[in-house]
C-alpha angles and dihedrals in degrees: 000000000000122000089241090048095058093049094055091046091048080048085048101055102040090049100055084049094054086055094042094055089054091046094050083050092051086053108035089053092036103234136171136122106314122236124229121211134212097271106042081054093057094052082047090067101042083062112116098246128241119231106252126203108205108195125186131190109225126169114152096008109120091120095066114012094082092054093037091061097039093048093052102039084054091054106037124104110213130096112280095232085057111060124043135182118236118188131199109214136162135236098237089047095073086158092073102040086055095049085047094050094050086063090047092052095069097019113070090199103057118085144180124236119185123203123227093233133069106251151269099064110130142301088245091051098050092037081055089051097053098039084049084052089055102043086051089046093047088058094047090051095243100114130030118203129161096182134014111223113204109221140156141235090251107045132116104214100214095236098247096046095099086051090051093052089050097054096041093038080072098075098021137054102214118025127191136192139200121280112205127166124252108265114270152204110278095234089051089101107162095047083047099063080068079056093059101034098051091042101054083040105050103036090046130000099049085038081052095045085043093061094041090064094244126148113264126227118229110247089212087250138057095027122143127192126187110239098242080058092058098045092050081066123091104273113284088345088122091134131028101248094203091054127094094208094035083163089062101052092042086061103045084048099051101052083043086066094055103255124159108256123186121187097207110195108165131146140198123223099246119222083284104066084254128133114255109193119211099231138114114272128202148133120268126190115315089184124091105220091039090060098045082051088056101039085046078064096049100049096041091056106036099040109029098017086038095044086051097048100032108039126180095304120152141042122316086275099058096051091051096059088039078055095054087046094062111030090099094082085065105034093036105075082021082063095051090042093046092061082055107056103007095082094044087067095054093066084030094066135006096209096059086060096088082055101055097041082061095061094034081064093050097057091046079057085050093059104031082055086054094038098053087043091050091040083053092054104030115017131254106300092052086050101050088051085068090087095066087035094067109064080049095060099045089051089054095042092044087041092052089041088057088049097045090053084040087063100035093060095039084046085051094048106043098031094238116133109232109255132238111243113193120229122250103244132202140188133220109271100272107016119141096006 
């Protein structure tokens, strides 16, 4: 057997024990998204609310932040006094500001923030700027807040969500919930690789590293932070303005400092007798350069900027799940070259076959994990289209990890700090209209 061989196969292995320990911990402890009966959402709404401020990047997004405003103020279930948008613009993106202050014109809770500085700058920098207005105006009594919630232009707020946050910031200090896609075409392959990930992610691993006591990573969306935790922070320092995944960080941070963090996943049984799970929904790329584009970002910032700024800090818990966080760099492009040589050695040489039918079982685990998680959000047709899915998926994430080290080392060599691109984002037909 090759050298090589022998290495992906290593990668192979430790990592699909490393999956395994957290599904025999989703199972041994019983966990999965929590359902709320009738009752328990009935106390959920006789809560005092909290006031919740909710803040939203948005450079270049006059095509969708109008709709996105007016879509969600018409769904959500909160009283209206209690919940306010606040949106991050820029002063050379006049489109925007002008698709924001139409909503405002007729909406008493939406407001406009400019940012001192021509755009576009970063997520972490505009999202600063905001946090560091309504901290000031908080002082100067002209707006009250009790939480800020993180959200995008493009995202769907499930309309109990808000209700959700207030009941579970009692008792933390920073909440997330889960972040799935919109539901898609089958034949949309590359936007429903997003389907399977965040499913298997958000109905199981972070539940698992919830339970565990490990700090969370902010998804970017859906993140609510209890306003003395955000003014135990250095003053408008919320994200990290040099990261590309400046949620990510906030979270691991967070937990690092000892903060209560709580991963709610919790649903409602809809008119139907189906599940309807309280998260965040929304597209992501259906192209596939424009996802490898988005997961290079990911992956340069979670695993090599996260790696830099981060480093190995915590108990032996919190570096294994650092750890999990940032294996695909490795078993990313090891999972596209296994395919490769892997198969040759079985007809090569006999004695290498119980081997390989180890980590072929893993990888049937690894599927029957993601088809029982997608089957548990989406139904049955949307989970067997996981198996073409996959090879889909590994040849996007090798494909980003290639690009991210492609950038690193460029970024090294040259001095130039890698940039932060934004996502195209997109709405449902008809939302918000």
């Amino acid at each position: 057997m090759t050298t090589i061989c022998l290495m992906v196969i290593a990668v192979f292995v430790l990592s699909g024990l490393d999956d395994i320990f957290i599904d025999l911990n989703a199972v041994l402890r019983r966990l999965g998204p929590r359902k709320i009966c009738d009752e328990r959402l009935r106390a959920l709404r006789e809560m005092p609310p909290r006031k919740i401020a909710i803040i939203i990047p948005a450079w270049d997004e006059s095509s969708v932040i109008g709709r996105m405003l007016a879509g969600n103020l018409a769904r959500i279930d909160y009283p209206r006094e209690s919940y306010a948008f606040y949106v991050g613009v820029y002063p050379n993106d006049p489109a925007t500001i002008q698709a924001v202050q139409r909503v405002a014109a007729s909406h008493g809770n939406v407001h406009a923030v400019a940012s001192p500085l021509p755009g576009p700058t970063s997520k972490g920098q505009i999202l600063n700027h905001v946090t560091r207005f309504l901290m000031d105006a908080a002082r100067d009594g002209t707006a009250e807040w009790d939480a800020i919630l993180l959200h995008d232009a493009e995202d769907l707020i499930h309309p109990l969500s808000l209700w959700l946050i207030n009941d579970r910031l009692r008792e933390n200090h920073y909440v997330q919930i889960p972040v799935f896609s919109l539901p898609l075409a089958w034949n949309q392959l590359v936007a429903g690789t997003y389907i399977d990930e965040f499913a298997e992610s958000h109905t199981k691993d972070v539940l698992v590293r919830s339970r565990l006591g490990a700090p969370l990573p902010s998804a970017g969306v859906g993140t609510a932070l209890r306003r003395d935790l955000v003014e135990n922070l250095p003053r408008g320092e919320l994200l990290n303005e040099k990261s590309l995944t400046e949620d990510y960080e906030l979270g691991v941070r967070v937990g690092l400092a000892g903060f209560k963090q709580e991963f709610a996943a919790c649903f409602v049984m809809d008119g139907t007798g189906r599940r309807d799970y309280i998260a965040t929904r929304e597209f992501f790329p259906k192209g596939f350069y424009r996802s490898i584009r988005q997961k290079t970002r990911w992956t340069m910032g979670i695993t090599i900027q996260g790696w830099r700024n981060l480093r190995w800090p915590g108990n032996l818990r919190d570096r294994y799940f650092l750890f999990r966080d940032r294996k695909g760099i490795v078993t990313n492009p090891a999972t596209v070259v296994g395919y490769l040589v892997i198969p040759g050695s079985w007809h090569l040489d006999p004695s290498n076959r119980p081997l390989l039918v180890g980590i072929s079982l893993l990888a049937v685990n690894r599927m029957f994990q993601r088809f029982l998680c997608v089957l548990r959000v989406y139904g049955p047709t949307t989970a067997l289209m996981c198996l073409p899915r996959w090879p889909v998926a590994c040849i996007i994430n090798a494909a980003a990890t290639f690009r991210a080290m492609k950038q690193h080392i460029e970024s090294q060599w040259s001095g130039k700090a890698v940039r932060w691109v934004k996502t195209e984002h997109d709405l449902p037909e008809g939302f918000g209209v």
